[in-house]
N, C-alpha and C positions, 0 to 999 in steps of 0.2 A: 290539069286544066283540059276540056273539052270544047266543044264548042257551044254547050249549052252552060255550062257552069265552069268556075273559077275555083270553087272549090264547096266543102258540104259538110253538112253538121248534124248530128245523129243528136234529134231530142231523146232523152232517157232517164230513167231512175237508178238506184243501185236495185240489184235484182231482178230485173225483167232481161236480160239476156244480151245485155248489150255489148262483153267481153266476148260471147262466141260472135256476136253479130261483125264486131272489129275484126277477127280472127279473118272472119270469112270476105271483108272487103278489101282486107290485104292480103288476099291470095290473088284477087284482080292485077293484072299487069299496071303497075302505071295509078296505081292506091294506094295511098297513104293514110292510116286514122294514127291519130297521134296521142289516141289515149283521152284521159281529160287535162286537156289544155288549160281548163281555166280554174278546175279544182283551187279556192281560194287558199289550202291548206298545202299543196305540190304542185307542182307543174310538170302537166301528163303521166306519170306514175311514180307512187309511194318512193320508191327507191332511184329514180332519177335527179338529176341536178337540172337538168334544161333538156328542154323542147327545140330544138335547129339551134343552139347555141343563144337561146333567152331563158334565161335561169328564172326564180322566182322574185327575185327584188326589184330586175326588167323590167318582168310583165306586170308586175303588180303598180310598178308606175308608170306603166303605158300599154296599158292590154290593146291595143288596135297595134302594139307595135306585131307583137306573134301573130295574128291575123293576118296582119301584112308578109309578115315572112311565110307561112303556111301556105299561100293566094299563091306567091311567087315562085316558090318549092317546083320542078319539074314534074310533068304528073297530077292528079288529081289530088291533093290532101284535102284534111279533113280531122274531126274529134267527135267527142263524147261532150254534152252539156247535157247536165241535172238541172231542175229548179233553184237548189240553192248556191251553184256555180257563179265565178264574178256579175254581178246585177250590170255593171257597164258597159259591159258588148252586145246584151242582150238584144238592145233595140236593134245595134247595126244589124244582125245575124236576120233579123226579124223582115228587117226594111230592104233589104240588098236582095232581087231575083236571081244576082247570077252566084248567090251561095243555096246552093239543094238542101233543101229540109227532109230530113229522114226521122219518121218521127215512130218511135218504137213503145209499143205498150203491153203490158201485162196485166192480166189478173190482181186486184190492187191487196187484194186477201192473199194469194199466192206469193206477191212480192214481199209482203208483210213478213210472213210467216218464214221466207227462206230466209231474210237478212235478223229475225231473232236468234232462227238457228245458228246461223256463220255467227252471229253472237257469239252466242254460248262454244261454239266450238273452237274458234277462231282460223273456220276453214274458210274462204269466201272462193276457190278455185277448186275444182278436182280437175288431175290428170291422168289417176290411176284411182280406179273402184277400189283396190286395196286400202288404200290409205285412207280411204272416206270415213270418216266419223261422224257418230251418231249423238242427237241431243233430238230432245223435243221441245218445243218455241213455247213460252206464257205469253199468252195472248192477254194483251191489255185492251182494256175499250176505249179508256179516253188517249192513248197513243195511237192505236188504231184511227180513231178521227181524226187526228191531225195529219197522221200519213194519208189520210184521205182526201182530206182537206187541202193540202198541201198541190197535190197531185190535178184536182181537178179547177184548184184558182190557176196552174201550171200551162193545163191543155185548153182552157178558156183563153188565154192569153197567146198563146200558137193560135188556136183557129181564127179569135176572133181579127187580128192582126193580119195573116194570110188574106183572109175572107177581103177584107178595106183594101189590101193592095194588091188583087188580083191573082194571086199566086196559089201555086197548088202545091201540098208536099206528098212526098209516098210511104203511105203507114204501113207497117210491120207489127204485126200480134205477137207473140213469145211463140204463140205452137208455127210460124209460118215460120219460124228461123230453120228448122229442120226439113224445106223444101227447098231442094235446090234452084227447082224450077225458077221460084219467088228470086231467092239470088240473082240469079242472071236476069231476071227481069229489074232487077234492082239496078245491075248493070246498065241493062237497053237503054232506061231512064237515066242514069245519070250520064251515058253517053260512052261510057267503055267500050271497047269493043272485043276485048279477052271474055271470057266463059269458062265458068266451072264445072268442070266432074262429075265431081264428089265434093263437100263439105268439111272442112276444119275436124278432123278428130282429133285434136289435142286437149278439148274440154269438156268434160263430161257432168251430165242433169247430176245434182247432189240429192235431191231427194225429191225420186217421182210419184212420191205415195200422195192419195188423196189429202188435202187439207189437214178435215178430222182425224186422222192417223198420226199427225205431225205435231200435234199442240196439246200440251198437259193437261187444261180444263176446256176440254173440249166443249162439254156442256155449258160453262161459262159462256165462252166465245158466241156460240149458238144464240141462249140469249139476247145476249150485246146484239148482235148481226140481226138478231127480227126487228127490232127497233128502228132500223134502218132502212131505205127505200130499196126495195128488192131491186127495183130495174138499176139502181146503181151498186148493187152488192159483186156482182163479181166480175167487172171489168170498167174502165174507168172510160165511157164513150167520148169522142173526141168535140161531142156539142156538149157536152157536160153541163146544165145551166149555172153560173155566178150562184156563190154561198156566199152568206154573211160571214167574215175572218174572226168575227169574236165571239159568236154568238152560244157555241159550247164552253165558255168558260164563265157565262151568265149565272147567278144563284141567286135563288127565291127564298124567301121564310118559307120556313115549316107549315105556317098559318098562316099570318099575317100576309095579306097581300102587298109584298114589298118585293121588287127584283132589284135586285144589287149587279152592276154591270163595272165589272174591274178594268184598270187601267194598269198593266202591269208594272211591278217594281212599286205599287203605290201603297197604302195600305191595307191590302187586303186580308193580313191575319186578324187585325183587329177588326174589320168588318164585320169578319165571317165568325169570329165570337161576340160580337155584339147582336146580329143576324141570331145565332143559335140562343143568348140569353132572351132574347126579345118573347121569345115561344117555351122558356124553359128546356129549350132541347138541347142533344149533343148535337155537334157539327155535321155527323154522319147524315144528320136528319133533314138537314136544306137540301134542296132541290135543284138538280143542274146536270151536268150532261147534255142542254137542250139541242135539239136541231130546230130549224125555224120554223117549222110547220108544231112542231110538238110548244115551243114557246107561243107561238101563234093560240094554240088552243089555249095556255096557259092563260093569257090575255082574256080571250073571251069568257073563261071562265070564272073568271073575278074583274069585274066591274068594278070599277072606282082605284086598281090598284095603282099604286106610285112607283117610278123609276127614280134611279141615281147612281151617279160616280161618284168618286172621289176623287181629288187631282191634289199629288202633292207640289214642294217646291221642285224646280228641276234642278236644282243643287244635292237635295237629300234625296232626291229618286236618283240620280246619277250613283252616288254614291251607294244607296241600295242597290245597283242592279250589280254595280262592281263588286261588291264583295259577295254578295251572292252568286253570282252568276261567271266569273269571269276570276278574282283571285280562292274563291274556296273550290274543294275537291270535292264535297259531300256529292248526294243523290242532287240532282238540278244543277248542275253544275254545268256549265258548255263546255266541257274539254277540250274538242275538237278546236274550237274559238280560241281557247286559251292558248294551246299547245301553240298556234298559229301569229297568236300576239305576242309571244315569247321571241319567236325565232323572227317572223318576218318584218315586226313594227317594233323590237326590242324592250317591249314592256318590262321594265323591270321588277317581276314579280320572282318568289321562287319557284325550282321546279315542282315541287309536292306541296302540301297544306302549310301555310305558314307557321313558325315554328317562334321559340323564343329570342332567335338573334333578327326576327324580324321585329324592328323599335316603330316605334310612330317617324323617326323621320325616312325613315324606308314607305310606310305605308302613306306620305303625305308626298314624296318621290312617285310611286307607281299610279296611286289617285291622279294626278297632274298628268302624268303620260295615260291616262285612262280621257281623262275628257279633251286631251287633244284630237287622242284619236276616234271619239265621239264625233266632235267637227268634222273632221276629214268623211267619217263614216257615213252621217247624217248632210254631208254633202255630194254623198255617191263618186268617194275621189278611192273611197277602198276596192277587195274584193271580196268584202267577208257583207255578209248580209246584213241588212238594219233590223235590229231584232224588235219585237215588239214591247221588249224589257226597258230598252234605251231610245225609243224613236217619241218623236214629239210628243207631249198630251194633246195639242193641238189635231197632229194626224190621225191618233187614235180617234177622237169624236169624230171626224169624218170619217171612218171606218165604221163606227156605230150608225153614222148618218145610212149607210147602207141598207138598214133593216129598222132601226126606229132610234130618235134622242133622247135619251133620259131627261125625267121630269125637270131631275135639278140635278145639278154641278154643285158637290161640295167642299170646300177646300177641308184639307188633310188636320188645320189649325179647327174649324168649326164644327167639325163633327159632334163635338159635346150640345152644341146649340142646336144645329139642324138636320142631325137624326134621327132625334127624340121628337121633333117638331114635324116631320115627315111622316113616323108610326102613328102620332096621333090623328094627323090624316088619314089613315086609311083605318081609325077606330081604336088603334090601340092606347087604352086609358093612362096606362101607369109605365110605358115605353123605359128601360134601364139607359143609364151613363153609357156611351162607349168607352173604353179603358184603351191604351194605347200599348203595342206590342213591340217591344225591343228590336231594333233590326242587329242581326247578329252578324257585327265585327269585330275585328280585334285590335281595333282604337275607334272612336267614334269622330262624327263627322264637328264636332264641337275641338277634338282635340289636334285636329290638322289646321282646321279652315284658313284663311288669311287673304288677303285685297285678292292674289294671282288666283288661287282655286277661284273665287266670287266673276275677276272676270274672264275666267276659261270656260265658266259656265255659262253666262251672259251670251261669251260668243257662240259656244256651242247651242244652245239655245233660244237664241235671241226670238224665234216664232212664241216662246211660249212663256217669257217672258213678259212682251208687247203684247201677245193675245189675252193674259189673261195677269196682267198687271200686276205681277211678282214682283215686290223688293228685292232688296240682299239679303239672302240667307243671316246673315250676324245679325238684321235689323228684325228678323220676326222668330227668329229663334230661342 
């Protein structure tokens, strides 16, 4: 504790520098970072039990309680927060002058590209150049956008917050981690009054080669990246302006002026085969990746064209995002989420891909502790983030409202009637059926269902329910 602060909180990402930045604020006398505290998955590091004697089933039911122990701690403490760290201290951290914002940022390509490699290597520390291993990073484009994306809804939300309540924080770039000077100035400002040296040499850059040297389709990457606003290509500025959250996951006909605007977890394989039969094409052939200036032109450039969603029941989206997203191992999988529902909210799933001594009354067991802790989630009691797989249909449209409404909302049961009746608006004659796409589980939501799932959902959903006047799954199923 100082006399200008109680304690302080390093905004950061994984990969922009923020392990040596730690290193080097507990060489200060009287500093303490404690890692990341709020990591929804450990508390304060991978292989720790507790953070000052608050373990992880503590703090995960009462994060202002380690806050409070931290604040109190002798000395100046302090942590690491990322974006997707527990969502309920957020505000406090935000709202409170006398917690120091240290807000660190990297090159958003640069951090991209180190945390593929630690990937693939599964190095994410060096402390001997010896041991350093070599991988080169695939760079993907539409991952890339979301780490982008992610990154700058992140730093919108620090500045614009700071800005309304008066407060100033002290930014740190990745290349300033390597002046000492900055250090001790980091110091003066938080109110220290020890001074360093020299700088932390126990952790050393894994890989200082240019970008292009680092990633296997280099040329790929390149392309991807011209499509992109140069002035925001290679570092994430801290006025960054607001993006629309959905808007690269939007897909146009081939021809036909139609954009189809997903609701995730909802229909969208069959959409997006009905989308590509509409034009005779393959899937490959719809249009998307947008950013909103590039959508924007889309718009202009077709006159008269039509929008739309799909919204299913939030019974059978529940249960889609579950088995996709949360009990299977495949590619799309959250692991991370999983791993975390296993050990810290007891999910009773297994630990690998479900096998054959998982029966339906196992998978009607884990469904049921799935949408409980949906409620809990979806009322910000958890630490793990509301994903956009499982968060309201209701919230989603407001999120659309962002950047523009689909023409029309259509339920997941009438697609046969009003998407054929939508293409012939915008001129297509002879518009095909949509066919409907198996969601792939390993019992169906027909062979669990019963009164408790119907009303765990209800409660778990109740906005969207009442918004858009859902029966009971058994009643329209």
């Amino acid at each position: 504790m100082t006399d200008r602060f109680d304690a302080f909180v390093v905004f950061a990402e994984m990969r922009t520098g923020s392990n040596f930045l730690e290193a080097n604020l507990n060489a200060f006398d009287g500093v303490t970072c404690h890692g990341e505290a709020f990591n929804p998955h450990f508390v304060g590091y991978p292989n720790r039990e507790a953070v000052l004697s608050i373990d992880l089933k503590t703090r995960d039911r009462d994060p202002h309680a380690l806050l409070r122990r931290i604040r109190d701690e002798p000395g100046l403490g302090g942590f690491r927060y990322f974006h997707d760290h527990d969502p309920r201290i957020l505000q406090t951290l935000l709202d409170d002058p006398r917690i120091a914002k240290i807000v660190l940022t990297r090159n958003p390509l640069d951090s991209y590209v180190s945390r593929k490699i630690a990937q693939a290597t599964g190095q994410w520390k060096l402390t001997n150049v010896k041991r350093r291993k070599d991988a080169l990073a695939v760079f993907d484009a539409a991952e890339f956008e979301a780490h982008m994306e992610a990154l700058q809804s992140f730093q919108v939300q620090i500045t614009g917050t700071l800005q309304r309540s008066g407060q100033t924080a002290f930014h740190v770039a990745y290349e300033d981690l390597q002046d000492v000077a900055v250090m001790n100035g980091l110091a003066k400002w938080l109110g220290v009054a020890s001074r360093l040296e020299a700088l932390d040499g126990g952790l050393k850059r894994q890989n200082p080669q240019p970008a292009r040297d680092k990633v296997a389709n280099a040329d790929e990457m390149e392309r991807a990246l011209a499509r992109l606003d140069r002035f925001n290509l290679h570092r994430t500025p801290n006025f960054e302006p607001r993006r629309g959250p959905v808007v690269p996951s939007y897909l146009a006909a081939a021809r036909t002026p139609l954009l189809y605007m997903p609701i995730r977890s909802g229909p969208e394989a069959a959409v997006r085969r009905w989308l590509a039969a509409l034009d005779g094409v393959d899937e490959g052939a719809l249009i998307g990746g947008f950013r909103q200036s590039g959508l924007r032109q889309w718009m202009r450039d077709r006159p008269g064209f039509r929008s739309f969603t799909v919204i299913r029941h939030p019974l059978a989206r529940a249960h889609d995002a579950f088995c996709s997203r949360i009990l299977s191992t495949d590619e799309g999988a959250f692991l991370g989420i999983r791993r975390t529902l296993r050990r810290a909210h007891d999910l009773p799933i297994p630990e690998g891909a479900p096998d054959e001594g998982y029966d339906v009354d196992a998978h009607r067991a884990a469904f049921t502790a799935w949408l409980e802790f949906v409620k809990a989630n979806l009322a910000g009691q958890t630490a793990i983030r509301v994903d956009g797989h499982w968060a309201t249909q209701a919230q989603c449209l407001q999120g659309m409202a962002e950047f523009a409404l689909p023409d029309m909302i259509v339920r997941e049961a009438e697609m046969p009637a009003y998407l054929p009746a939508l293409a012939m608006q915008t001129g297509h004659a002879a518009p095909p059926d949509p066919e409907a796409v198996a969601t792939c589980a390993p019992f169906s939501l027909a062979q669990i269902y019963d009164d408790r799932i119907e009303a765990l959902a209800r409660d778990a959903y109740a906005r969207d329910y009442i918004t858009f006047g859902f029966d009971d799954w058994g009643q329209v199923a």
